[in-house]
C-alpha positions as YAML, in Angstrom:
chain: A
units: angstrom
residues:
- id: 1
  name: UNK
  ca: [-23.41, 13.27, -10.10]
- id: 2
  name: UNK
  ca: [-19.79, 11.66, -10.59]
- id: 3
  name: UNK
  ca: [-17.74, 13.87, -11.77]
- id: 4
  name: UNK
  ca: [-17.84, 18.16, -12.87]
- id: 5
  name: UNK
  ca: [-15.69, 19.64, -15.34]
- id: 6
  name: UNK
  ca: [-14.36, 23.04, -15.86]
- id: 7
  name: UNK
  ca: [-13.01, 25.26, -18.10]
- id: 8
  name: UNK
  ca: [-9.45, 26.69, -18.61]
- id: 9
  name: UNK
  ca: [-10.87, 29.70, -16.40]
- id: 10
  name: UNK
  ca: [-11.97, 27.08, -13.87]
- id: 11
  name: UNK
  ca: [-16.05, 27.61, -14.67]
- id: 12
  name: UNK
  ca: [-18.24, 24.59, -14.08]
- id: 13
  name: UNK
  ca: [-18.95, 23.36, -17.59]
- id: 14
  name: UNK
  ca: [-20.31, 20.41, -17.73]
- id: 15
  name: UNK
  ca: [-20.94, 17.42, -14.66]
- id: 16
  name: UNK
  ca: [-21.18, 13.83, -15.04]
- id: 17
  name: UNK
  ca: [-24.54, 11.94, -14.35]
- id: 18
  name: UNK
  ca: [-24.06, 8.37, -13.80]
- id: 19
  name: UNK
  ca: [-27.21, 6.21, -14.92]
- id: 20
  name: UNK
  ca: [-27.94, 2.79, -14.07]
- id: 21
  name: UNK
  ca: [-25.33, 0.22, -12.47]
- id: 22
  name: UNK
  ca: [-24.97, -1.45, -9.53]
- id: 23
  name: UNK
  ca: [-22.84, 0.69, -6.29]
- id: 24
  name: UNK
  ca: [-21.72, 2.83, -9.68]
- id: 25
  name: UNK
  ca: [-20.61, -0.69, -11.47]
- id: 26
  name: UNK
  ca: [-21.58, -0.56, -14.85]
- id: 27
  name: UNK
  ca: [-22.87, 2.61, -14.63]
- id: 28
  name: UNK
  ca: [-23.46, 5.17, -17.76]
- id: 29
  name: UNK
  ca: [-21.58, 8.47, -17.58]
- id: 30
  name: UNK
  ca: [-23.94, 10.90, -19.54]
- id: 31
  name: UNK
  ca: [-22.35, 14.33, -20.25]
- id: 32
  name: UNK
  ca: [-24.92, 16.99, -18.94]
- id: 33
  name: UNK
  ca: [-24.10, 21.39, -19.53]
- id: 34
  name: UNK
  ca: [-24.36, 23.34, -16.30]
- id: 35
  name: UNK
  ca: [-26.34, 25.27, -17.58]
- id: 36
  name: UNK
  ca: [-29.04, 22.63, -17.68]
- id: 37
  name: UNK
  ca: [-29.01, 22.05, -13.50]
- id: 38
  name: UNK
  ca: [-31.69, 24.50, -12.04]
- id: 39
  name: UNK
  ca: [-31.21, 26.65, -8.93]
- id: 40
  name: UNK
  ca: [-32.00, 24.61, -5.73]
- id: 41
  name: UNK
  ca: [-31.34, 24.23, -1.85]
- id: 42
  name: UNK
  ca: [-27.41, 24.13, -0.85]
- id: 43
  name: UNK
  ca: [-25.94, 20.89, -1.39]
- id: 44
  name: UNK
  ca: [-28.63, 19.41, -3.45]
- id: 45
  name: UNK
  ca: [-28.54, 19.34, -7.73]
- id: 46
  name: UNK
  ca: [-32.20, 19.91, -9.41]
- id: 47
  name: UNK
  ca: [-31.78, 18.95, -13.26]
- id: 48
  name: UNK
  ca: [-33.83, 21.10, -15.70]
- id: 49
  name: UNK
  ca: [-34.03, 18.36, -17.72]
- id: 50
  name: UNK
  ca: [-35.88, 14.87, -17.45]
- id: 51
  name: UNK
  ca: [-34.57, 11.45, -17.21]
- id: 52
  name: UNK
  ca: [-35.61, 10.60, -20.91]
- id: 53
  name: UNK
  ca: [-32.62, 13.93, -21.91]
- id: 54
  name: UNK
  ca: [-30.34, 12.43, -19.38]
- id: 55
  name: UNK
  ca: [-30.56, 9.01, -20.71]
- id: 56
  name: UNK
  ca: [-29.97, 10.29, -24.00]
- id: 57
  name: UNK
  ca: [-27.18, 12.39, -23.45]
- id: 58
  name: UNK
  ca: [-23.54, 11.57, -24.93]
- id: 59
  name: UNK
  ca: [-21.70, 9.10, -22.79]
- id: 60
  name: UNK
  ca: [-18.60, 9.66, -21.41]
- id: 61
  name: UNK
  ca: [-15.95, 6.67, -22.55]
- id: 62
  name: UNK
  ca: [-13.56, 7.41, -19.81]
- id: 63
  name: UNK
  ca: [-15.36, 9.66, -17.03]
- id: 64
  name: UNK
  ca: [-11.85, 10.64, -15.45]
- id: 65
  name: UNK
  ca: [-11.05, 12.26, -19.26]
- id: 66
  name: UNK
  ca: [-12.21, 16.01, -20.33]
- id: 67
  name: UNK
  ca: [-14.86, 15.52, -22.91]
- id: 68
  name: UNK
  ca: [-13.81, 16.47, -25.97]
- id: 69
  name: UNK
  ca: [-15.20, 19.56, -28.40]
- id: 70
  name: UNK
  ca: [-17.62, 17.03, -30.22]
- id: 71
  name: UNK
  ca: [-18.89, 15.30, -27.06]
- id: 72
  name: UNK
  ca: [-19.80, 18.77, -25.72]
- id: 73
  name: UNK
  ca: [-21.60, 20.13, -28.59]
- id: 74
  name: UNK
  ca: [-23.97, 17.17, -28.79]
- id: 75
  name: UNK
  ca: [-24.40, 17.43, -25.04]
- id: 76
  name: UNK
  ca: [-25.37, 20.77, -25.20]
- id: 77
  name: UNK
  ca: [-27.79, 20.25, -28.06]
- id: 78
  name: UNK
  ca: [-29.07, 17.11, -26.57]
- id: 79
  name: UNK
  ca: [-30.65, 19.61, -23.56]
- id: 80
  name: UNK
  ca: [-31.53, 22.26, -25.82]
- id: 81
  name: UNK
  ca: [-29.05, 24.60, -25.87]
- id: 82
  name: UNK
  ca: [-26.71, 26.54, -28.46]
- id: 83
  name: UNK
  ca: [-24.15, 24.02, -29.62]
- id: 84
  name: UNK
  ca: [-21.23, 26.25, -28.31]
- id: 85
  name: UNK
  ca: [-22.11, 28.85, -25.03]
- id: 86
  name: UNK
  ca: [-21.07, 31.89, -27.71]
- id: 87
  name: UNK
  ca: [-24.07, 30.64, -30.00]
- id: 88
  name: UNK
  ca: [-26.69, 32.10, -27.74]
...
């Protein structure tokens, strides 16, 4: 996990998941929901998705950005979730 972004409210949103590189050089940032990391042990992070989901997430252009509206939507849909958090 590289990076976790929050709301206006300062919620966890979304984190960063960095595929692939060498010591995080050329590495994919792939936009994953909170929603989609399961509970675990402290200071660990279980995904409730698999590495295929991951891999095919949106990737981040610039991983020190916010992701914008669009980039969100398809992450959340990409790990089966309601396109916005007030779809559900």
């Amino acid at each position: 996990m590289a990076n976790v972004y929050v709301d206006e409210e300062r919620n966890y949103r979304f984190v960063d998941i960095a595929v692939g590189g060498f010591v995080g050089l050329s590495a994919k940032h792939h936009l994953i929901p909170v929603a989609a990391i399961a509970e675990g042990e402290p200071g660990s992070v279980t995904l409730e998705v698999d590495r295929p989901t991951v891999e095919s997430a949106p990737t981040l252009g610039d991983p020190h950005e916010a992701p914008d509206e669009g980039l969100q939507r398809a992450a959340r849909t990409n790990c089966g979730l309601a396109a916005s958090p007030t779809d559900s």
